[in-house]
C-alpha positions in Angstrom: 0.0 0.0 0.0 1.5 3.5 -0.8 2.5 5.6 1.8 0.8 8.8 2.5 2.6 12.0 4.4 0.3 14.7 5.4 1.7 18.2 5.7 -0.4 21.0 7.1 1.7 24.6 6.9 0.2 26.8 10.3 1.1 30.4 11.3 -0.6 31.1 14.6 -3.5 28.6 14.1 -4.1 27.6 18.5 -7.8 27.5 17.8 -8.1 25.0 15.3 -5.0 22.7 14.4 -5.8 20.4 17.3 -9.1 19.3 15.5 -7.6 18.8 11.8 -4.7 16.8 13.5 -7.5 14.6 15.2 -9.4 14.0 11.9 -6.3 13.0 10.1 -5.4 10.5 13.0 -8.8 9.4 12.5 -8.0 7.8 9.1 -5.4 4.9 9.0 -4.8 5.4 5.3 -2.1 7.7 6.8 1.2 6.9 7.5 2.7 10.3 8.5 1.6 14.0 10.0 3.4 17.2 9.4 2.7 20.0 11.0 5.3 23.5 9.4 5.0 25.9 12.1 5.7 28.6 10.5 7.1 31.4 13.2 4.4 31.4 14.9 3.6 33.1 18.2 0.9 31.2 19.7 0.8 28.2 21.2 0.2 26.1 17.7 3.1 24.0 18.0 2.5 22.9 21.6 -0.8 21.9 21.0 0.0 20.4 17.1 2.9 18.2 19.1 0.3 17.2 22.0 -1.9 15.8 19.3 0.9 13.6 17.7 1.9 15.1 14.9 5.7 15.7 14.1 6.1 19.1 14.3 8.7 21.4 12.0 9.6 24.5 13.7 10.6 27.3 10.8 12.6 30.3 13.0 10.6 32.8 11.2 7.3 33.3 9.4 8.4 32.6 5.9 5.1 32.0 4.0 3.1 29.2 3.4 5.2 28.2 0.4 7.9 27.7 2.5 6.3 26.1 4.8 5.0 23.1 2.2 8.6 22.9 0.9 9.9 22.3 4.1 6.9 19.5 5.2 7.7 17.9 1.4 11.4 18.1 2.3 10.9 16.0 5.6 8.2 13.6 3.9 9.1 10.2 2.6 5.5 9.0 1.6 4.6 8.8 -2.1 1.3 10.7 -2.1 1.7 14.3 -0.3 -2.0 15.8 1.4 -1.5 19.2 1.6 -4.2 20.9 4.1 -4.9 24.0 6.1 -4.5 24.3 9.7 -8.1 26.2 10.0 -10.2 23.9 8.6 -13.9 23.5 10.4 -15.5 20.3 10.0 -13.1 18.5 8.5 -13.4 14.3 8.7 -11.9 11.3 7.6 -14.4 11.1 5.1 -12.7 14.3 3.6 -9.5 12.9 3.6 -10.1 9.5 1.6 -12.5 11.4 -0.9 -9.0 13.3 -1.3 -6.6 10.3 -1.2 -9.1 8.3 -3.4 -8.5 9.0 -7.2 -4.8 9.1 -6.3 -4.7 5.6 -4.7 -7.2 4.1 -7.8 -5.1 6.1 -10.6 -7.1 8.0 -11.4 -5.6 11.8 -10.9 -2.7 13.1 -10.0 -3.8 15.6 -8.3 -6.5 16.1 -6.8 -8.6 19.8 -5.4 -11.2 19.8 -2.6 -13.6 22.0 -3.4 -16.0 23.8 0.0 -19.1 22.5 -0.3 -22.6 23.5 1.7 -20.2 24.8 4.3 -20.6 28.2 4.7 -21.7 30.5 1.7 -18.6 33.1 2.0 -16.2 30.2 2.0 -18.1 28.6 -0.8 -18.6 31.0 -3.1 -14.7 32.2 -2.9 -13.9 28.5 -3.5 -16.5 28.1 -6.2 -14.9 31.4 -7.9 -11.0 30.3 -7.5 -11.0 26.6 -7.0 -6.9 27.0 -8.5 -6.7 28.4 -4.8 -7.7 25.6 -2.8 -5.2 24.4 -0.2 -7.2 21.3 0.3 -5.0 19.0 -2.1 -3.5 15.7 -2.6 -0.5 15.1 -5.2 2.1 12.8 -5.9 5.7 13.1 -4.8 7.0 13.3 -8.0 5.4 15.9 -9.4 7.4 18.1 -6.5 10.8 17.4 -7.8 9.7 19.4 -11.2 8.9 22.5 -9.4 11.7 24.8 -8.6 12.0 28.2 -6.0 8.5 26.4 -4.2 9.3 28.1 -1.2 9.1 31.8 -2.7 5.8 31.6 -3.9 4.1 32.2 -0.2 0.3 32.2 -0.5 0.7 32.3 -4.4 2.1 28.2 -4.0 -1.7 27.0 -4.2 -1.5 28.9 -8.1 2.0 27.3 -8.6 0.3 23.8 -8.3 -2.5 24.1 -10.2 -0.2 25.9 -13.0 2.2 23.3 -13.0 -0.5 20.8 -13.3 -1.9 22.7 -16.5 1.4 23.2 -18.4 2.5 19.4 -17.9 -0.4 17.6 -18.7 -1.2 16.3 -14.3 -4.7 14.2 -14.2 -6.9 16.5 -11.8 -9.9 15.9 -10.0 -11.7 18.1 -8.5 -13.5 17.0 -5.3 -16.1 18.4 -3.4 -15.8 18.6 0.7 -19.6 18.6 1.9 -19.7 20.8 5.3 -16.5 22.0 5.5 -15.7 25.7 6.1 -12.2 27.7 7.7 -11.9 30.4 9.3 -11.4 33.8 7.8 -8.4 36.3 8.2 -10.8 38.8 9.5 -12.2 36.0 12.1 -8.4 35.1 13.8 -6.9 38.9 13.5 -9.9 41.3 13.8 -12.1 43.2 10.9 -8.8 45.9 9.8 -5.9 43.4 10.6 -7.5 40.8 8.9 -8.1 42.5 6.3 -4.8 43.8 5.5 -4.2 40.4 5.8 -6.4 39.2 3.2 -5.0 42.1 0.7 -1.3 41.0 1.3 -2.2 37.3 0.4 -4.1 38.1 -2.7 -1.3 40.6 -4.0 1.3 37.8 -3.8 -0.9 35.3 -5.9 -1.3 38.1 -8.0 3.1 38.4 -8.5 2.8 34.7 -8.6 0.4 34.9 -11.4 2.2 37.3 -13.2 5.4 35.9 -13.1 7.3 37.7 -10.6 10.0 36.7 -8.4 9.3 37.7 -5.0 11.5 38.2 -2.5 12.6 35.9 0.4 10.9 37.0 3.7 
């Protein structure tokens, strides 16, 4: 049976990496659990650890792209599940409709799409479903992609772009009741927001082509 690695990148994520660690323990398809702490502040790798996950400590918020390259660097399965740390709802019943056309050849990638969740989160996925950072791929297709780790929030484009220029099987799958909480929910309406700006202008560079800078 293949293995599978699961690697969830967090930045201050206290409130709700404890429940996507338990679903994932919940399903025995998986052979490993990766949680990137990525400089956070809070208490996310305590509790990510006390929930038996392996835990990598990055000295300084870096961006989620460095944060997968870093969880795909310490990985040894064959099939990578990349998921948020702020996921609501999530089940093991998520995770093998994920896992599923992977393990019966039929993608190579797949996307999880939010689904009768909540409508905001819904309707943003339903509008960019390249953006999703619900997604399962295999190993290989990580050794073709080069300067990962620079693409911060913009690595969830990167995927799906490098699945479109070289031909990757992809399968979009739908993730009934599952939601995650908003910027503007952890940090406050303004914070948030600025947030929320920053993160869209980086998958915009990353869209355009441009190199962006290490953090």
């Amino acid at each position: 049976m293949m293995e599978i690695a699961v690697i969830i990148p967090a930045f201050n994520e206290e409130k709700s990496v404890a429940g996507v660690i338990r679903a994932v323990r919940s399903c025995r398809e998986i052979s490993q659990i990766l949680v990137v702490n990525d400089g956070s502040t809070d208490e996310t790798a305590k509790i990510a650890r006390s929930q038996g996950a392996e835990v990598i400590n990055l000295p300084r918020n870096k961006g989620k792209g460095a944060a997968v390259t870093a969880g795909v660097k310490a990985a040894s399965a064959e099939i990578l599940l990349l998921l948020d740390a702020d996921l609501l709802g999530l089940h093991a019943d998520h995770i093998r409709a994920l896992l599923r056309p992977l393990l019966q050849d039929q993608a190579d990638m797949t996307i999880g799409i939010f689904k009768n969740g909540r409508r905001i989160t819904d309707l943003s996925q339903k509008l960019t479903p390249f953006l999703s950072g619900q997604r399962a791929i295999r190993r290989e297709a990580f050794a073709a992609l080069s300067d990962l780790e620079l693409t911060r929030y913009g690595v969830d484009l990167s995927l799906s772009r490098f699945a479109r220029e070289t031909g990757l099987r992809v399968v979009q799958v739908y993730l009934n009741n599952i939601t995650q909480i908003m910027k503007e929910e952890k940090m406050g309406f303004l914070p948030g927001l600025a947030a929320r700006i920053k993160m869209y202008w980086e998958v915009v560079m990353q869209a355009l082509g441009f190199r962006l800078p290490p953090q």
